[in-house]
C-alpha positions in Angstrom: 85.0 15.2 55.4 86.6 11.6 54.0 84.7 9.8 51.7 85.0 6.4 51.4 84.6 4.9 47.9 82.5 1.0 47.7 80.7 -0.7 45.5 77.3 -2.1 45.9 77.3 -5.9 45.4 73.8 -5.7 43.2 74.7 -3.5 40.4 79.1 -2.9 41.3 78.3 0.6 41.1 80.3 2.9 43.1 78.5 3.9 46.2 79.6 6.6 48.4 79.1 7.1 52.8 78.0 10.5 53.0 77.2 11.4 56.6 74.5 13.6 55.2 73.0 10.8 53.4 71.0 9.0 55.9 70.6 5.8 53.6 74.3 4.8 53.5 74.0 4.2 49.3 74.3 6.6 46.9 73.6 5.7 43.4 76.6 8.4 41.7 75.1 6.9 38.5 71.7 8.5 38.7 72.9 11.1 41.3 69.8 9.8 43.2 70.1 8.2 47.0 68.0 5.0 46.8 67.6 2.5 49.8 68.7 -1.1 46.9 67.8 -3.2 49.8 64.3 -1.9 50.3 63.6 -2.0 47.0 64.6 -5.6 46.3 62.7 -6.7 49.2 59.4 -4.9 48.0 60.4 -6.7 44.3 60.1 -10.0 46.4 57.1 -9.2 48.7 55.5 -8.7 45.5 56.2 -12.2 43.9 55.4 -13.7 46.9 52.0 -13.8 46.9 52.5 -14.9 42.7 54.6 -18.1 43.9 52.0 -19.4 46.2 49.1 -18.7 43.9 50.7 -21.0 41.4 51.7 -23.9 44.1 48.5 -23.4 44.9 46.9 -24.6 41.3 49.6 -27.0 40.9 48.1 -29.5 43.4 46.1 -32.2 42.3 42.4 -31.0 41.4 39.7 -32.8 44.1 36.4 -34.5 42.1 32.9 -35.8 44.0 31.1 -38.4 42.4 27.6 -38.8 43.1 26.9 -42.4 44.6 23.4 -43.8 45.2 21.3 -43.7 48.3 21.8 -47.2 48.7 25.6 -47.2 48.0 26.0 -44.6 50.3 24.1 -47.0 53.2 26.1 -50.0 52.2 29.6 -47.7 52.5 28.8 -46.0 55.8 27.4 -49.3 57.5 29.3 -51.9 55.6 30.2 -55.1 57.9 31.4 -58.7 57.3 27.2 -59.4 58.0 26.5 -57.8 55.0 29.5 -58.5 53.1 31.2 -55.9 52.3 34.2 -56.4 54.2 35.2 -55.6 57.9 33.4 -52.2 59.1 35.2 -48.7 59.2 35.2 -48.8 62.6 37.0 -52.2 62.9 39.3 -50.6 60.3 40.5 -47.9 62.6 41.2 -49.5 65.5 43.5 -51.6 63.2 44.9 -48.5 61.8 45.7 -47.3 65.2 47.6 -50.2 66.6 49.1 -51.0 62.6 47.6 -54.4 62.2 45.8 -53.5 58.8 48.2 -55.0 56.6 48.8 -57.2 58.8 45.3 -58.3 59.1 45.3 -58.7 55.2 48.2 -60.9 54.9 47.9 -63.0 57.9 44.7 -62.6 59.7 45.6 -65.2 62.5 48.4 -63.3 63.9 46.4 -59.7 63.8 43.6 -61.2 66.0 46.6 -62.7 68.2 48.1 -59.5 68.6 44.3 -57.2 69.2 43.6 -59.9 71.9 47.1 -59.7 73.7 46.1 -55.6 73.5 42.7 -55.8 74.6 44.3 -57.4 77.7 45.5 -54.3 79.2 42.6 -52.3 77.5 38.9 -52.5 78.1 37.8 -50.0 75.6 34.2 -51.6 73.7 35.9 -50.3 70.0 38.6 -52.9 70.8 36.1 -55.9 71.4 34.1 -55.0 68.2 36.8 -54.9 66.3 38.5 -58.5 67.7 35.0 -59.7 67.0 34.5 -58.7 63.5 38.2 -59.8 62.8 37.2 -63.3 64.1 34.0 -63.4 62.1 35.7 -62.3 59.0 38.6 -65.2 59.3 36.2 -67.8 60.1 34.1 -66.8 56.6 37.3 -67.2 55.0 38.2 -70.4 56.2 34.8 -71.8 55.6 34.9 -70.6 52.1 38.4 -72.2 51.7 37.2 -75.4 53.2 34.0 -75.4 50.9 36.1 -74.8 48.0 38.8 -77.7 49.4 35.9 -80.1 49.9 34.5 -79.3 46.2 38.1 -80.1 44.2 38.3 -83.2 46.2 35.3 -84.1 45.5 35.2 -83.7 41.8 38.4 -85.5 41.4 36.6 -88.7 43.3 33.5 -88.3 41.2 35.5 -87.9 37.4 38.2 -90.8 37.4 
């Protein structure tokens, strides 16, 4: 019978190949034949479980805060007609064709741009949404106007 003498790379501890050892390591220290690559890989399945229970608490907690009946009407079916802004709806279709910012900083180029798409496209969302983004930009350059038309005519009236 030859024995070959190795050392395991966890522990450098001389390890033997016995053919009557089905394992392959023999830990001559103990006298004991252990499996060490089983046993570190039940040493991690158990920490598995541990690691992703604390990613898991380390994410940002998630709060609710009650809102009014009324709130909760004006949010869901919020429009430029009531004033609260262009309507979720409009906002989505914006989101999909990424003209939101877009619509923010220049408003006149976004419509441009959602008309030249509604060309090729004759879904209804589309035409809301170009509507609402009209309506919107004209309320903002009647407000700029008004407010124009106001400082001009203060500085006539107060020499």
């Amino acid at each position: 019978m030859i024995i070959v003498k190795r050392y395991n790379a966890h522990d450098r501890r001389p390890v033997t190949d016995d053919p009557q050892n089905n394992t392959g390591c023999q830990d001559t220290a103990s006298g004991s034949s252990k499996d060490f690559r089983s046993k570190t890989c039940r040493i991690w399945f158990a920490f598995i479980p541990l690691i992703f229970a604390l990613i898991g608490c380390a994410t940002a907690p998630i709060g609710v805060t009650r809102a009014g009946v009324e709130d909760a009407y004006l949010d869901i079916n919020g429009s430029v007609l009531n004033g609260r802004g262009i309507s979720s709806d409009t906002k989505i279709v914006l989101h999909r064709y990424d003209l939101l910012e877009q619509f923010m900083k220049d408003p006149a180029a976004a419509i441009g741009a959602l008309f030249k798409r509604m060309e090729n496209d004759d879904r209804l969302d589309l035409r809301f949404a170009l509507a609402e983004m009209c309506f919107s930009y004209g309320e903002r350059l009647e407000k700029q106007a008004r407010e124009k038309f106001y400082t001009v005519l203060k500085s006539e009236i107060a020499p």
